[in-house]
N, C-alpha and C positions, 0 to 999 in steps of 0.2 A: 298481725294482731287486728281483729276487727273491735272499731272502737264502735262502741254502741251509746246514743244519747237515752234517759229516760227520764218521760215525767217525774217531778217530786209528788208525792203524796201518794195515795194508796193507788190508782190506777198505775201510777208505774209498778207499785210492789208485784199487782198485778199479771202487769206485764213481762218484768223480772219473770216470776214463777214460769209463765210460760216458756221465755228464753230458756230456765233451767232443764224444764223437763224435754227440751229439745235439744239438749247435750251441752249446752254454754252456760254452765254451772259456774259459780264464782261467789265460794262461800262465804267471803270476808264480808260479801254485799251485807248479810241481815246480821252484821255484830254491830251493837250497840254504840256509833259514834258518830260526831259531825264531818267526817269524810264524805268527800264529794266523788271521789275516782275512787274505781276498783275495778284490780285486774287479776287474772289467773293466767299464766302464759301458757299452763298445760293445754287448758281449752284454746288459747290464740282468742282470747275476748278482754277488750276493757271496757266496763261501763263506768259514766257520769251522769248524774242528775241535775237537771237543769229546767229552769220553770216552763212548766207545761208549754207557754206561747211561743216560747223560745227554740224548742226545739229543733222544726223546723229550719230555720235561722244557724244552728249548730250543722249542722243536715247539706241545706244547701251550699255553706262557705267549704266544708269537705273538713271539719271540724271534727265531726261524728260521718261516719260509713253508713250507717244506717241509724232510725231510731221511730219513735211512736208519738205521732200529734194527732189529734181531732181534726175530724173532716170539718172542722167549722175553720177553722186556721189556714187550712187548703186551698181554701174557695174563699174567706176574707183576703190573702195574702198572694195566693198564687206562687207559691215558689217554683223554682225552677228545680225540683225531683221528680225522683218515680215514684208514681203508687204502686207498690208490690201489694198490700193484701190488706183486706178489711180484717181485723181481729175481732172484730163480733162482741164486742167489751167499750165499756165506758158509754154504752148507747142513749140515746136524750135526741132531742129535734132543734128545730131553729122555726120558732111559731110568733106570728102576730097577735098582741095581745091587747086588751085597753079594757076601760070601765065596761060593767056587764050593760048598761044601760047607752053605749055606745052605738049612735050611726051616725054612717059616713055621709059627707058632704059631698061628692062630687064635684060641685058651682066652684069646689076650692081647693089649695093643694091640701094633701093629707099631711100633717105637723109628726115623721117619724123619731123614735129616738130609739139610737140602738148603740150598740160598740160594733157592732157587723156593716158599716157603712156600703160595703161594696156589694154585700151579701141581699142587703135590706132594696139598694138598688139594683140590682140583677133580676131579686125578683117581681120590682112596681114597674123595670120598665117592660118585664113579659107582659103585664098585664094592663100598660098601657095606660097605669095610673099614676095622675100628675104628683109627684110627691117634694117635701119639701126635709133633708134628712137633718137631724139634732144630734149628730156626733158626740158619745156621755162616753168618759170612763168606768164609772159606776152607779149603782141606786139607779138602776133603769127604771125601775116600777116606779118610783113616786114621781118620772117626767108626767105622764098623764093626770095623776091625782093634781098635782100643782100648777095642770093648765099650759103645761110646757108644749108639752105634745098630745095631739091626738091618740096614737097609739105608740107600741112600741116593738121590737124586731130582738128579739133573745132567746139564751137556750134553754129549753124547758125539758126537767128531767120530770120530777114529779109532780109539777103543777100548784106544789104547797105555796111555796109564796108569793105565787101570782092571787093565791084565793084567801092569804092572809094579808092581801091590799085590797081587796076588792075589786081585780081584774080576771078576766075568762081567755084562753086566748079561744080567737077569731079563725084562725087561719093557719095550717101547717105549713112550713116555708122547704123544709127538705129535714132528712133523715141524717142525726149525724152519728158519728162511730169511732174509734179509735184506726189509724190506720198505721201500717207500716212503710216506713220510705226510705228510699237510698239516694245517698249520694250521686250524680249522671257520671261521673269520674270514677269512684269509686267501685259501681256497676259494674264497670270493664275490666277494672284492674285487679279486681277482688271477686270476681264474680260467682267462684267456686263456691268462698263461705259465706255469701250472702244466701246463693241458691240452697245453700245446706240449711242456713238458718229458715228459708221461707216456707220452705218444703216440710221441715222438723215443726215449724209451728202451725203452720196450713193441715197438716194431719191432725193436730189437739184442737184447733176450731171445727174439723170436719165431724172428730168425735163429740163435739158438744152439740151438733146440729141434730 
């Protein structure tokens, strides 16, 4: 049985669909109930839903064989999986953003806030600017309105509510995406139907290209 983890919300449903049309159908998934597991033994698949950041974490502990997280989760967390495939779905960036009326200080550190702590420094220390980071779990945008921070380090999909705060971003930080990952254990052990699944969905991304 390959256990499969997926986002809750519609990028898993998403995703789902593509698993389906790559033969690991598992019809119970879209009947109307608060069930978290579902399994079809005919296919040899069981999927769970489990919160997008989580994933991962499902992933790496050998919880879930394979499943689908943001490249932003990857590069904040570092797990210890494979990236098997970009699925070209859930796409948004990771951009610097602040008041339009913004510039930087140099003589001082830049005041960041982000939830991407590790991400937000990876990219000030490429660029050699002194930074000083404001670790938020939410309401990124009103850190700079309230004098918190000079700018801020988040994911921007359509830009709407950066411009119904009154901020621009500045800066693109990296390209993020949905990705596919396996288990390192897993890999070995299962390796046939992960290949099967990679292959079966790497074809529905190559036709959408």
């Amino acid at each position: 049985m390959l256990n499969v983890a997926l986002p809750k919300g519609r990028l898993g449903e998403k995703v789902y669909d593509m698993f389906e049309r790559a033969g690991f159908e598992c019809p119970s998934i879209k009947e109307q109930n608060r069930k978290l597991i579902f399994e079809n033994p005919e296919a040899g698949v069981r999927y769970f839903w489990v919160k997008p950041s989580d994933v991962a974490i499902y992933v790496e502990r050998g919880a879930a064989d394979i499943g689908v997280a943001g490249k932003d989760i990857l590069l904040e967390y570092e797990p210890a999986v494979y990236e098997l495939l970009d699925l070209g779905i859930g796409k948004c960036r990771m951009a610097v953003a602040a008041p339009a009326d913004f510039v930087d200080n140099p003589q001082r550190a830049l005041r960041v806030a982000t939830k991407f702590s590790k991400i937000a420094g990876d990219y000030y220390a490429g660029t050699g600017r002194d930074i000083d980071i404001i670790h938020l779990n939410g309401s990124i945008e009103i850190a700079p309105i309230l004098g918190l921070s000079d700018v801020i380090v988040d994911i921007v999909e359509t830009g709407s509510t950066l411009r119904e705060n009154n901020l621009k971003v500045f800066e693109s930080v990296v390209p993020i995406s949905a990705r596919l990952i396996a288990n390192k254990a897993s890999f070995k052990f299962k390796n046939e139907e992960i290949v099967r699944a990679v292959e079966g969905i790497s074809r529905l991304t190559e036709e959408k290209q």
